[in-house]
N, C-alpha and C positions, 0 to 999 in steps of 0.2 A: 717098639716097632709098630702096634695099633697104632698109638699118636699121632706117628710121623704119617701113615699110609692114609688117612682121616685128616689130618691137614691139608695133602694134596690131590685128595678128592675135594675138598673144600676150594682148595684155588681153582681146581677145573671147574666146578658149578659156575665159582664166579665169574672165571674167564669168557665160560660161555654165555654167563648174562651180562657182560660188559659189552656183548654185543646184541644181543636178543633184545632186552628190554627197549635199545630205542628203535627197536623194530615193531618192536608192539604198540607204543604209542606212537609213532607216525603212523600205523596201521591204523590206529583208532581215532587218529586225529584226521588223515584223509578219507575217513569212512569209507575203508577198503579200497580206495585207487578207481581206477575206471572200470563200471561194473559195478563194484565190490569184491573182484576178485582174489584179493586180498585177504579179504575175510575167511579166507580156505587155510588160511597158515597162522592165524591169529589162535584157534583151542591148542595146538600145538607149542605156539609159541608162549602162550598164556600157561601152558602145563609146566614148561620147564622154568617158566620164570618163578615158580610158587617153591621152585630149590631153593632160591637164593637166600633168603631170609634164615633157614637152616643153615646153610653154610657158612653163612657170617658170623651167627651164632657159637659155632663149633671153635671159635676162633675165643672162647670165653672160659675160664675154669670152668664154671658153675653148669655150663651146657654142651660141654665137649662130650662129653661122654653119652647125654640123652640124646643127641641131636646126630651121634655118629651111624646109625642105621638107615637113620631117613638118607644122612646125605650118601650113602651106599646105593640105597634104592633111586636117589634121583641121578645118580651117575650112568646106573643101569638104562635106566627109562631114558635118559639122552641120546646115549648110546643106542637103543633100541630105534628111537627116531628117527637121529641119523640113518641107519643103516636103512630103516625101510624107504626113508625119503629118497635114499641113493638108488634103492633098486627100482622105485615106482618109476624114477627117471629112463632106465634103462629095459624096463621089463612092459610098461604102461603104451 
C-alpha cells in the first residue's frame, strides 16, 4: 500500500513538472518577459522543479524507498504553492 501511494505521488511531481520546467526555461531564456516580470514566478517555479529528479528516482528499486519522504514533502510544498498562489489572486 506505501509503494503504490509513493508511485503516485511520483507521477503528480512529474505531471506537474511536465509542465513547469518549460516554464522556467523560457522564463530564463526571455529574461523575464517585459520588465522582467517574470522573474517573480521563476524561485517558485525553480523550487518545485528541484522534486523532479526525486521522483524519477522513486521509480528505481534501489531509491524507492530513500527517495519516498522527500517526494511526500515536495507534494506538500506544491500543494502549499498552489494554494497560496490561488488566494494572492483573490485576496491581493
Amino acid at each position: 500500500m506505501k509503494n503504490k501511494t509513493n508511485k503516485i505521488i511520483a507521477i503528480l511531481i512529474i505531471i506537474v513538472n511536465l509542465y513547469l520546467i518549460p516554464v522556467s526555461v523560457s522564463v530564463m531564456l526571455s529574461h523575464g518577459g517585459p520588465a522582467g516580470a517574470s522573474y517573480w514566478i521563476l524561485p517558485f517555479s525553480i523550487l518545485i522543479n528541484l522534486f523532479f529528479v526525486p521522483a524519477v528516482l522513486s521509480f528505481q528499486k534501489n531509491f524507492e524507498l530513500r527517495v519516498s519522504r522527500i517526494n511526500e514533502v515536495g507534494i506538500q510544498v506544491i500543494v502549499l504553492i498552489f494554494i497560496l498562489g490561488i488566494l494572492s489572486i483573490y485576496f491581493v
